[in-house]
C-alpha positions in Angstrom: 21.4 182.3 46.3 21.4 182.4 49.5 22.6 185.7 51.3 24.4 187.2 54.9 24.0 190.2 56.7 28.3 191.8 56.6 30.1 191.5 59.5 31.3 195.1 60.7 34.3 195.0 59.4 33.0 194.3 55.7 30.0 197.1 55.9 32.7 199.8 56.9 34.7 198.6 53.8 31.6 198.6 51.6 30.7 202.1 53.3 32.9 204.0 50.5 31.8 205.0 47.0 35.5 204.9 45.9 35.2 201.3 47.0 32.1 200.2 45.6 33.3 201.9 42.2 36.5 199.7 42.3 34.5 196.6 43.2 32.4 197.3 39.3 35.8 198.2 37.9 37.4 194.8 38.9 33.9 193.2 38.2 34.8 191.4 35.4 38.1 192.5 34.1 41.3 192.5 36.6 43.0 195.7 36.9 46.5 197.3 38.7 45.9 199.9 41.1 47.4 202.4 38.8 45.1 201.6 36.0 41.9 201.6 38.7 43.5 205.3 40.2 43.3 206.4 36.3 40.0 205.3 35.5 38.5 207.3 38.5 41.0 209.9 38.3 42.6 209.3 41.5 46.2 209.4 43.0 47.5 205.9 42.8 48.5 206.2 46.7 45.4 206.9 47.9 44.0 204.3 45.7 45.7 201.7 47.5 44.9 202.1 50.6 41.1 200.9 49.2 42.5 198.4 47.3 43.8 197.1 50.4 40.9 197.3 52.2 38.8 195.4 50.2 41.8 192.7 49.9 41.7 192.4 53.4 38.0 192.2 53.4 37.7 189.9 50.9 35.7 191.8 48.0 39.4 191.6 45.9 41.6 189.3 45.3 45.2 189.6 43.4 45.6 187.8 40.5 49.0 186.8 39.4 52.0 189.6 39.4 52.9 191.2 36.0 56.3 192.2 35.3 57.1 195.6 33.5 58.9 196.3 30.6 61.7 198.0 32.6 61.7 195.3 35.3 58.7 196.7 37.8 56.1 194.9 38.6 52.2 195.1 39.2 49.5 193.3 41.0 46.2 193.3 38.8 43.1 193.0 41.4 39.5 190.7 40.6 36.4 191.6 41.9 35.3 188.0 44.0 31.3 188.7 43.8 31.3 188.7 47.8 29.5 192.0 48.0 26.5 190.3 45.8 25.9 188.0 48.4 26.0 189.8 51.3 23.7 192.6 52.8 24.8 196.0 54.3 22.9 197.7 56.7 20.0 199.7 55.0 21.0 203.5 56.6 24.3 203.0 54.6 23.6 205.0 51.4 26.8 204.0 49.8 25.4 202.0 47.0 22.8 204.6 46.2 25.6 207.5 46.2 27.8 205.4 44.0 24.7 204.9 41.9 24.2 208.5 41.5 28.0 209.3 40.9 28.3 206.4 38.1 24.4 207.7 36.9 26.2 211.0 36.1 29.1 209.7 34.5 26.4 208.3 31.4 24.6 210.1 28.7 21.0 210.8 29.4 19.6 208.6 26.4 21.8 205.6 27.4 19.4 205.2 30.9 16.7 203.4 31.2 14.6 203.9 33.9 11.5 203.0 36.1 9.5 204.1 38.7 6.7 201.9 40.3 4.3 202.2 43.1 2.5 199.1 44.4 0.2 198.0 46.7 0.5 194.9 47.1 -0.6 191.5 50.2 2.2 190.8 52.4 2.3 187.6 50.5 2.2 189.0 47.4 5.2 191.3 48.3 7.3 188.1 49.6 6.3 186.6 46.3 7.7 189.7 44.1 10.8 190.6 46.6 11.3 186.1 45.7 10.6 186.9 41.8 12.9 190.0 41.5 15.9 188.4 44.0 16.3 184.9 41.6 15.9 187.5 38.1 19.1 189.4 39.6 20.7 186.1 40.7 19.8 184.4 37.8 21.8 187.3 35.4 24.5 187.4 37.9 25.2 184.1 37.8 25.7 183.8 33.7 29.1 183.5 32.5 30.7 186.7 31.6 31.1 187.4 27.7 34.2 190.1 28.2 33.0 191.1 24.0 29.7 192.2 25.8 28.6 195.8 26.6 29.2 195.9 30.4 26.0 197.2 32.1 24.8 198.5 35.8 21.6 197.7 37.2 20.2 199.1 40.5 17.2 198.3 41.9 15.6 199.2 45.6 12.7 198.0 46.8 11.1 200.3 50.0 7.7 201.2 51.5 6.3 204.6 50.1 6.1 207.1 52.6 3.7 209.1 50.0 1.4 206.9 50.6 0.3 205.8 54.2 
């Protein structure tokens, strides 16, 4: 899949925790901005104005209104998958704060995870950056079973300053 740095105005929005947290909320399952504000325990105003954002930005899109029992009605939002095919400048630490926020949010026995060190050829690192890139995009791109157990994978790849 073939990928593009963000434009300025579509780092900035992915720049927010809040935001990225919407983005897996709306991942597979639309949602109103009321249901989003209760699932993160937010004010639905202040919600909105990220919702917004990443309408505007393209990350969400609105999916057909709902009306209300008492004659309201309610925009539920989609998730579009930009933000897995774009790349955001690497001193944003968004994603990895939003990993840690969502990593604290899950029992202890329900994470699996991995630490690796390598040393490894230049070639052999383009080779295993190639490998990992089309596993990811080859999940990603599976249709979505909504019966399934949603899951959250995070991976980084950086040099090891431990080791010259």
């Amino acid at each position: 899949m073939d990928r593009r740095e963000a434009s300025d105005e579509e780092a900035k929005a992915l720049a927010s925790v809040l935001r990225l947290r919407i983005l897996r909320i709306c991942l597979s399952e639309a949602h109103t901005n009321k249901e989003i504000a209760e699932l993160l325990g937010r004010d639905p105003a202040s919600i909105l104005h990220h919702v917004r954002t990443l309408v505007r930005t393209g990350f969400l899109e609105p999916r057909e209104r709902r009306t209300l029992p008492g004659g309201g009605r309610e925009i539920p939002y989609l998730a579009t998958g930009k933000s897995w095919r774009i790349s955001t400048p690497a001193q944003n630490h968004a994603m990895l704060d939003t990993f840690i926020a969502e990593l604290a949010l899950v029992p202890a026995e329900d994470v699996d995870t991995a630490r690796l060190g390598l040393r490894l050829s230049p070639a052999d690192m383009s080779e295993f950056r190639t490998a990992l890139r089309a596993l990811l995009d080859d999940f990603a791109d599976r249709p979505v079973d909504p019966s399934a157990a949603a899951w959250s994978v995070f991976v980084t790849v950086h040099p090891d300053p431990n080791r010259p």
